[in-house]
C-alpha positions in Angstrom: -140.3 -17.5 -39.4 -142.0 -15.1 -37.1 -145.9 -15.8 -36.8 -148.0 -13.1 -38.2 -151.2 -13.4 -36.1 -153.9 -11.1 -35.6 -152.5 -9.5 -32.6 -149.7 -7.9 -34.7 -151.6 -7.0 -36.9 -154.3 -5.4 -34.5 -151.1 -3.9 -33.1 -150.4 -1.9 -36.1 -153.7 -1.1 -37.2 -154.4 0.7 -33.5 -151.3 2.4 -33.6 -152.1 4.1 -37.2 -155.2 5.4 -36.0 -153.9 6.8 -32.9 -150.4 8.0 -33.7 -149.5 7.5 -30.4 -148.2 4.6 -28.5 -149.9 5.3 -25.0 -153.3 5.1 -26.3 -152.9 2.6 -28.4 -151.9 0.4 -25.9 -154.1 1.4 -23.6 -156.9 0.8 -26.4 -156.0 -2.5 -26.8 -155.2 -3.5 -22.8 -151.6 -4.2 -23.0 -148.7 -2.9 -21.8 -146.9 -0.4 -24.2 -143.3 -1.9 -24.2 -145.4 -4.8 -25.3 -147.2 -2.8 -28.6 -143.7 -1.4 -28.9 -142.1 -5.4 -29.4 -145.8 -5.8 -31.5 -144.6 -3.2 -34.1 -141.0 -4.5 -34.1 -141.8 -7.9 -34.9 -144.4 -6.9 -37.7 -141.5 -4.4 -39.0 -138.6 -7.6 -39.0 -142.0 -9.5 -40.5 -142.1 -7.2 -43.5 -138.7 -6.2 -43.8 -139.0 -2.5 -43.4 -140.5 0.4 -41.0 -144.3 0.9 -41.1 -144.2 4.0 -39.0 -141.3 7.4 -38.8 -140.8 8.5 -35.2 -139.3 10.2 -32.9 -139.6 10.9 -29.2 -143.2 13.4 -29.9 -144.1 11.8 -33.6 -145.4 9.2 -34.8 -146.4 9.2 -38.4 -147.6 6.4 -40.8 -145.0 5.8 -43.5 -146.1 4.7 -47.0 -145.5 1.3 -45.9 -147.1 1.2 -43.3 -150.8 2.9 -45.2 -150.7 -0.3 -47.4 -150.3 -2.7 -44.6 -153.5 -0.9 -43.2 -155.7 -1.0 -46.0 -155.6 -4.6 -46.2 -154.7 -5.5 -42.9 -158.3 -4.0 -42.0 -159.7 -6.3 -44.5 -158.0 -9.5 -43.2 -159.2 -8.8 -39.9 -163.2 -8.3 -41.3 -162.1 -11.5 -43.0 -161.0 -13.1 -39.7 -164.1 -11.7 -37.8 -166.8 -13.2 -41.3 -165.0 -16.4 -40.6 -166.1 -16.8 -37.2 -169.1 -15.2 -38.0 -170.6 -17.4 -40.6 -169.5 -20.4 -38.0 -171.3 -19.4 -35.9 -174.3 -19.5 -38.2 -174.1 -22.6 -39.0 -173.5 -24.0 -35.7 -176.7 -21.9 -34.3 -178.7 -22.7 -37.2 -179.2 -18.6 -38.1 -179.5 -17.1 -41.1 -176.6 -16.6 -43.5 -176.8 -12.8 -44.3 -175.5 -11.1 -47.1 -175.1 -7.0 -47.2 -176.0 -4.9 -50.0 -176.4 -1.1 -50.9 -177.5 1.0 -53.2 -177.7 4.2 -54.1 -181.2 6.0 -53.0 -182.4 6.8 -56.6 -181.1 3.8 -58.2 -183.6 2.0 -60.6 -186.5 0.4 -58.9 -186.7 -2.3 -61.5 -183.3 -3.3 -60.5 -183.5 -3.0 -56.7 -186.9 -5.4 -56.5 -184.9 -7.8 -59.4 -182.2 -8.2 -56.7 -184.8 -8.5 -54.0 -186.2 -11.4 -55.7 -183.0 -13.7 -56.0 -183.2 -17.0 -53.9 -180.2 -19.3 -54.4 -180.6 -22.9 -54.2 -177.1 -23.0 -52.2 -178.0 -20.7 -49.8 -182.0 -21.4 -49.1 -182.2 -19.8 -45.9 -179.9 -16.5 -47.0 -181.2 -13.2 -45.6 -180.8 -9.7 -47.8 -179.4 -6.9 -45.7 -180.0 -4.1 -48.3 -179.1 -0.4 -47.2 -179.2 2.8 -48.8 -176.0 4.6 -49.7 -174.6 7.8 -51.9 -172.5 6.2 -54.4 -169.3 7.6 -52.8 -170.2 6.1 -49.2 -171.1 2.6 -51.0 -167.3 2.4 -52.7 -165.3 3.0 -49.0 -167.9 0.5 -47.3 -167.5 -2.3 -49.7 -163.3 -1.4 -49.9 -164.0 -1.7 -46.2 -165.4 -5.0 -45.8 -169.0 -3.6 -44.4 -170.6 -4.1 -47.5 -170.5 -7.5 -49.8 -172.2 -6.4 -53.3 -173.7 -2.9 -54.3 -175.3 -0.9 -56.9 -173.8 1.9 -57.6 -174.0 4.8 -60.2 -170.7 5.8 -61.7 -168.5 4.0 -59.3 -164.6 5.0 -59.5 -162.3 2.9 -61.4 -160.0 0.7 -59.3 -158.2 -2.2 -59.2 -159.7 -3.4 -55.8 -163.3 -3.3 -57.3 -165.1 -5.5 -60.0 -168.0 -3.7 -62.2 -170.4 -5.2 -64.1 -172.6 -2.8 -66.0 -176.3 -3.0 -65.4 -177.7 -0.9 -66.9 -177.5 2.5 -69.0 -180.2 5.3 -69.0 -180.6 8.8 -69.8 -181.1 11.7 -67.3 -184.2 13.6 -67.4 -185.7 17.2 -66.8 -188.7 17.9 -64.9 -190.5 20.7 -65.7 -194.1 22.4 -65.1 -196.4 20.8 -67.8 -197.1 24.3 -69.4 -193.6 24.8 -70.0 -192.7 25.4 -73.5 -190.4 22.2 -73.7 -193.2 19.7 -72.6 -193.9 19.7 -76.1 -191.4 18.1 -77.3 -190.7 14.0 -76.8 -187.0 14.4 -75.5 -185.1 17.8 -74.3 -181.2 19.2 -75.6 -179.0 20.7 -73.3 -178.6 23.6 -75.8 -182.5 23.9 -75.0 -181.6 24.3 -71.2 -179.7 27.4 -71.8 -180.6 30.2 -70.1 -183.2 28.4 -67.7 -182.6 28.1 -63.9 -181.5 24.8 -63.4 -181.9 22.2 -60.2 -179.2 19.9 -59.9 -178.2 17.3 -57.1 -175.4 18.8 -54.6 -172.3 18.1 -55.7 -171.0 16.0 -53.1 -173.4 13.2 -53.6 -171.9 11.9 -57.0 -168.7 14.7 -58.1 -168.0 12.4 -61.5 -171.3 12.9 -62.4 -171.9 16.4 -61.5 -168.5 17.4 -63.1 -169.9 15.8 -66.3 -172.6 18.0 -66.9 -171.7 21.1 -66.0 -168.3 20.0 -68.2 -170.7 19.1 -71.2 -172.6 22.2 -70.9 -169.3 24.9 -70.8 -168.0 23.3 -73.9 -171.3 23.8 -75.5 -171.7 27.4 -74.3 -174.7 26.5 -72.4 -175.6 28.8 -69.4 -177.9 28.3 -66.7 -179.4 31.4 -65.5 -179.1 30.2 -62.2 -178.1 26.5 -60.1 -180.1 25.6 -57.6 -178.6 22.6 -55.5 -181.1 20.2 -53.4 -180.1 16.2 -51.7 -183.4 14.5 -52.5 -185.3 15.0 -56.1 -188.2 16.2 -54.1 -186.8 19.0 -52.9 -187.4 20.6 -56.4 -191.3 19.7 -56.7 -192.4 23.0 -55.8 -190.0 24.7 -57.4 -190.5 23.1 -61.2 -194.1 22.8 -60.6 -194.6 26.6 -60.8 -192.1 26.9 -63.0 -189.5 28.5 -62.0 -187.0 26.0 -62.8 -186.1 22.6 -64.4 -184.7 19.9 -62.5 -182.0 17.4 -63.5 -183.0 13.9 -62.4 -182.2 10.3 -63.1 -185.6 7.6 -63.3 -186.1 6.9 -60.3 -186.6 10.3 -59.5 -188.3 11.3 -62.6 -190.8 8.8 -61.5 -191.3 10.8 -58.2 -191.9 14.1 -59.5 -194.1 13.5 -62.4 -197.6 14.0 -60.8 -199.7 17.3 -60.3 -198.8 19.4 -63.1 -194.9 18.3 -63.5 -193.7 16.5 -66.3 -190.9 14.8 -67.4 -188.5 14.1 -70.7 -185.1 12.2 -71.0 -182.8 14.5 -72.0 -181.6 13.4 -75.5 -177.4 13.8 -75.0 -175.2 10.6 -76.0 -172.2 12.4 -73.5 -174.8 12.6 -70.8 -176.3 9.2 -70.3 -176.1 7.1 -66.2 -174.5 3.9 -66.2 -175.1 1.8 -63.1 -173.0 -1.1 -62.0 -172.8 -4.0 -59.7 -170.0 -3.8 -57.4 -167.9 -6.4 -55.6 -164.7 -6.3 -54.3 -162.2 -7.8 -56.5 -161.0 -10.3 -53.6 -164.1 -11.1 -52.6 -163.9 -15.2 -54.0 -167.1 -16.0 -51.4 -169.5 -18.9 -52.9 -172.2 -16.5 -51.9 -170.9 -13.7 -53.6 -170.6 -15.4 -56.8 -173.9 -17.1 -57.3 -175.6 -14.2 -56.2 -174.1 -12.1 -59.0 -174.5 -15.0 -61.8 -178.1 -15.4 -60.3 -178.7 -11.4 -60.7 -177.1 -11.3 -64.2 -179.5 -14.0 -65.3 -182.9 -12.2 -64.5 -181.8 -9.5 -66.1 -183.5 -8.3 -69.8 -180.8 -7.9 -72.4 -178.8 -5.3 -71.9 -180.0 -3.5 -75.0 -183.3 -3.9 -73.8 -182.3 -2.4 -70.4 -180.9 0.6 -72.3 -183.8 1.0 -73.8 -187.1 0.3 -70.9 -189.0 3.4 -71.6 -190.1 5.3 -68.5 -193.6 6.5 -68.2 -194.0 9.7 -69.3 -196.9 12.4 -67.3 -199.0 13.2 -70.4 
């Protein structure tokens, strides 16, 4: 049976990002009849062609996109293996790479900051700060080993384990009519101008409200978009508008004359998870997650930690 080594496989993998078989194999330093027999054998390997060409075309074939995807993983595999060798051999630290998203929870951030494992005593935390969507293609990719992520898209190649649950919340100037009461409606949002995060950063979540709020006929007078939660300040301080945030945000605005108030809708609330890769059976990986889960308040409890509110 025909060895499938990591050459092959590097073979392939080159090829499919360059669609062409002169700079792949000039990529790679070898010759190209010799990427050419590369390509063969992994095809007589698999049973079937990986790429549709002709003399000016090269194109990926369906095939061929699912060796990829986990053929880039193997190799990240490969390249950890010799990698944590090396650690051990040099007497270094073991490192272990996590993200986040930039507003998740602080609580939960500086609980995962404070794990030590017995197992591991000299492991080192490489944590990084991610938009949810970002976080899902490193970790699919191998660049990332655990995360915390808002929202993150079902799939088979992931493993979630919900964290926590919270509701959003709306800042607003404390003078503002709705400062008086203890928790805010969307129906009581209709009409206002409204600050929400772009798009882009989290779509599922985005698509959610604005979905909630055209099946209850409520109409912003006008969407303002901003990246960071800060970006509104101004804005909701001389009220002018009311900005949607989630807690750690809400923690960052409520200061000089801004206020804040979870917004009291069941449809609307943030769940956050901790994110693995579904193949990822690491010792490290494990214990770190049973460790996490452990110094964690009940998750009813975590529902339910009240966020200080700007009088």
């Amino acid at each position: 049976m025909l060895k499938h080594d990591t050459k092959l496989m590097e073979s392939v993998i080159a090829l499919a990002e360059e669609l062409h078989f002169g700079r792949a194999a000039r990529r790679l330093r070898i010759s190209q009849p010799m990427l050419t027999k590369n390509i063969q054998d992994v095809e007589s390997l698999v049973g079937g062609a990986l790429f549709l060409r002709d003399r000016k075309h090269v194109v990926l074939s369906d095939a061929g996109r699912a060796y990829v995807q986990q053929g880039r993983l193997s190799l990240l595999h490969s390249e950890r293996a010799v990698q944590s060798a090396r650690t051990v051999i040099q007497g270094m630290d073991e490192t272990f790479h996590v993200a986040r998203t930039p507003y998740a929870d602080p609580f939960l951030v500086s609980t995962l900051l404070s794990i030590q494992l017995p197992l591991f005593p000299r492991l080192k935390i490489d944590l990084a700060s991610k938009f949810s969507i970002d976080i899902v293609h490193d970790l699919l990719g191998g660049l990332v080993d655990l995360a915390i992520a808002h929202e993150p898209p079902e799939s088979t190649l992931l493993t979630c384990v919900q964290v926590a649950e919270q509701p959003f919340y709306i800042a607003m100037a404390k003078r503002d009519g709705l400062a008086c009461y203890p928790s805010i409606s969307l129906d009581q949002m209709d009409g206002r101008n409204w600050i929400l995060f772009e798009r882009q950063l989290h779509p599922p979540v985005y698509d959610a409200i604005m979905s909630e709020a055209t099946q209850r006929g409520v109409r912003p007078q006008s969407i303002q978009h901003v990246i960071a939660p800060e970006e509104a300040f101004p804005f909701v301080a001389d009220g002018s508008a009311v900005a949607f945030v989630v807690k750690a945000g809400a923690l960052r605005l409520a200061r000089n004359g801004v206020t804040v108030r979870p917004l009291n809708e069941s449809s609307l609330r943030l769940k956050t998870c901790l994110v693995c890769r579904a193949d990822d059976e690491s010792k490290i990986a494990s214990e770190f997650v049973r460790a996490y889960m452990r110094k964690l308040p009940d998750k009813k409890r975590q529902q339910q930690l009240p966020l200080p509110i700007s009088a």
